[in-house]
C-alpha positions in Angstrom: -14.3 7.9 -10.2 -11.0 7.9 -9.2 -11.9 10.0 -5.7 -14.7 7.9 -5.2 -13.4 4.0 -5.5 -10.1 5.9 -3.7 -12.0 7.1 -0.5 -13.4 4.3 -0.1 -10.7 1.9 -0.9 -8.2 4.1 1.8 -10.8 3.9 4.5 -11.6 0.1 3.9 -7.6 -0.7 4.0 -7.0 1.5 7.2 -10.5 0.0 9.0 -8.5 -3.9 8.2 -5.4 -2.8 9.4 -7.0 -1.5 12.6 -9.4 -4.4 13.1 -6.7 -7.1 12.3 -4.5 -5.5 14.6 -1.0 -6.4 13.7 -0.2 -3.0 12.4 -1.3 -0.4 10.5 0.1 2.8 8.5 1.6 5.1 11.0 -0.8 8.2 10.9 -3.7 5.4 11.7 -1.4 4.1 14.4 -1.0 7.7 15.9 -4.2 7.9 16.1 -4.9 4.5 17.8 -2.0 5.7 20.6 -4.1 9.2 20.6 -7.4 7.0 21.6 -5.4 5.0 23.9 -4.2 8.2 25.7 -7.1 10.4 25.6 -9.7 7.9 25.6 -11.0 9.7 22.8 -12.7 7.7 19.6 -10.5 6.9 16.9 -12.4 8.2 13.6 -12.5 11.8 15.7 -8.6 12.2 16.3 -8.4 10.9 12.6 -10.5 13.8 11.8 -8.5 16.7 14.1 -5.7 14.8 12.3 -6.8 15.6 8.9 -7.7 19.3 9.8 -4.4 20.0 11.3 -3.0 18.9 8.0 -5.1 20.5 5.9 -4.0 23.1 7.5 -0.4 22.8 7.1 -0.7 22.2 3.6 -1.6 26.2 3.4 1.6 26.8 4.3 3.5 24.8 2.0 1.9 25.9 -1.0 2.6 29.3 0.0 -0.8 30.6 -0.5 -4.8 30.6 0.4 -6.5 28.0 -1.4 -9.6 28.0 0.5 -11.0 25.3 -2.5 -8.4 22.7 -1.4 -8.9 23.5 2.8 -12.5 23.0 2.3 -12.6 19.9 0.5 -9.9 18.1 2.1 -11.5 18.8 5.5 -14.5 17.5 3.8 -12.5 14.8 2.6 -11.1 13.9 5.9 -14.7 14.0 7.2 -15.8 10.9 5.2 -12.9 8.8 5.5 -13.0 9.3 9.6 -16.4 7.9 9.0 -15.6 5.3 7.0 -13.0 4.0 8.7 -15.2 3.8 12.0 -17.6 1.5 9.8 -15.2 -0.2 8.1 -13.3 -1.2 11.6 -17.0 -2.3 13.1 -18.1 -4.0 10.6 -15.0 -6.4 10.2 -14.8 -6.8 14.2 -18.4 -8.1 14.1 -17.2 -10.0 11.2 -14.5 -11.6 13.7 -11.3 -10.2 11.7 -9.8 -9.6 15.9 -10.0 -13.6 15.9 -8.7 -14.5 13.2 -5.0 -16.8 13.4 -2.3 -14.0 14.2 -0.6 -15.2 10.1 -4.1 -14.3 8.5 -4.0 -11.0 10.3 -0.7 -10.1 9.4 -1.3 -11.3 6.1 -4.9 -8.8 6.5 -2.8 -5.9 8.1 -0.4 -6.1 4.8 -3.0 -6.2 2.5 -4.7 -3.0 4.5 -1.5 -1.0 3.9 -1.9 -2.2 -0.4 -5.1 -1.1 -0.2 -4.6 2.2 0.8 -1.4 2.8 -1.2 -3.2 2.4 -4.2 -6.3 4.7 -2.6 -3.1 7.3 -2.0 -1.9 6.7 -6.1 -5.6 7.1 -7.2 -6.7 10.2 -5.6 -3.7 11.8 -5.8 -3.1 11.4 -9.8 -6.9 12.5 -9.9 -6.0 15.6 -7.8 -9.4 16.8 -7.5 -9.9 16.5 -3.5 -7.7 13.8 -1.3 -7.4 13.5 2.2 -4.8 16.2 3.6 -2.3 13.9 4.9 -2.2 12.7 1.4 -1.7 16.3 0.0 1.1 16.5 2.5 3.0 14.1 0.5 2.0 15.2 -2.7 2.8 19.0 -2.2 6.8 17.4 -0.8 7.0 15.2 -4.1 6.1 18.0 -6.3 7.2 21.1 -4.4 10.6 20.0 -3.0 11.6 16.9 -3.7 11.4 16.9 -7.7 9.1 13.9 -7.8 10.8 11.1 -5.7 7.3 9.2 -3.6 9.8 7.5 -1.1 11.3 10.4 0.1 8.3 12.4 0.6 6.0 9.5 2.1 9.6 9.2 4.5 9.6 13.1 5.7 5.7 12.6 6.3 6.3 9.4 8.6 8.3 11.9 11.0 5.3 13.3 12.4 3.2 10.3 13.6 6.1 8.8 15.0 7.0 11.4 17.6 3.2 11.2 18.0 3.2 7.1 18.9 6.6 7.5 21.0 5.3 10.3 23.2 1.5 8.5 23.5 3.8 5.1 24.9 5.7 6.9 27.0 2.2 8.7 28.5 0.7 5.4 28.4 3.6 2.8 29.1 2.6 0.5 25.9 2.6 1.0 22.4 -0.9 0.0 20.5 -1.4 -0.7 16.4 2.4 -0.9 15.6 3.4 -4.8 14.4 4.7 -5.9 11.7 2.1 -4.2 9.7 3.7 -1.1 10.4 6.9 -1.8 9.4 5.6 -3.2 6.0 4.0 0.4 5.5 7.2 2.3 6.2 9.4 0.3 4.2 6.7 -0.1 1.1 4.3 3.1 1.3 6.5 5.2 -1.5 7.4 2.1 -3.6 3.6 0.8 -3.1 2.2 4.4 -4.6 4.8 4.7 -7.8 3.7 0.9 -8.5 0.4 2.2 -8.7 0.8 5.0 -10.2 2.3 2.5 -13.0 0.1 -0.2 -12.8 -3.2 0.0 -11.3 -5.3 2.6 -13.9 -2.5 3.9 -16.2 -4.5 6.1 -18.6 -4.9 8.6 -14.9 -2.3 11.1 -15.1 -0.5 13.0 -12.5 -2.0 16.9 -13.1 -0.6 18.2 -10.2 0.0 22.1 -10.3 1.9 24.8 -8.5 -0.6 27.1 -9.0 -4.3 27.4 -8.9 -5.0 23.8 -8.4 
């Protein structure tokens, strides 16, 4: 349940943060640049996204754990759909036209959304999108639990990814204030949840053979 309601949950939050368009988390915002650039559709370079990090995550568990590559490409797979039919339907729903306050407010409330997606699936550990494991694997692995710090060191990344896409492109799409609210509250969003939002699910992360 808590994969389920979190898949969905993460791809409905990224979808408003996209549509409203005053910001969104900054993986989604890479990719936005990326679609920009390339003229590729966004859902795709979400998905090459996730795969990339999927694979990365082999190498900092220090292993083969072809269980946890499969499913979070799986994973990934579903939410890039998702998010594309998210995104559509709250277009045609006239999200883009909204007042530019209601879709800050929107953008915001995209990023809470998908925090508390991140807090579910990761406590549930059974599959989670791989940029998610990214952070998880940092918490656990190497930085002794702290969620701001890791969710920090994953923000690197994207970043480089948005500044080099402006440069290419000479304008910077999907990052408001939206953005900022995500880099400054992603970490602190995800412990809150972890507190608050479905207590009685437990962390059961493990550094071997999960």
């Amino acid at each position: 349940m808590g994969l389920v309601s979190g898949l969905i949950l993460n791809a409905f939050g990224n979808g408003l943060c996209i549509s409203a368009d005053m910001g969104s988390g900054l993986w989604t915002a890479s990719a936005v640049n990326m679609t920009k650039w390339f003229g590729w559709n966004t859902g795709l370079l979400l998905f090459i996204i996730g795969v990339i990090n999927a694979i990365t995550n082999q190498f900092l568990i220090k292993r083969l754990d072809v269980r946890r590559l499969i499913g979070e490409v799986l994973y990934v797979m579903f939410f890039s759909y998702f998010v594309n039919v998210f995104t559509n339907l709250l277009n045609f729903l006239g999200v883009p036209s909204l007042p530019i306050f209601i879709r800050i407010i929107l953008s915001c409330l995209g990023v809470v959304f998908f925090c508390v997606a991140i807090s579910l699936y990761q406590r549930a550990n059974i599959v989670m999108h791989p940029n998610d494991d990214t952070t998880n694997i940092l918490r656990f692995l190497y930085l002794k639990g702290n969620s701001t710090a890791a969710q920090i060191i994953d923000f690197i990344p994207p970043i480089i990814i948005i500044i080099v896409a402006g440069i290419a492109i000479g304008q910077v799409y999907s990052v408001n204030i939206g953005t900022i609210f995500s880099f400054v509250f992603n970490g602190i969003l995800i412990a809150s949840a972890d507190k608050w939002i479905w207590p009685a699910l437990k962390h059961n992360f493990k550094t071997k053979n999960n």
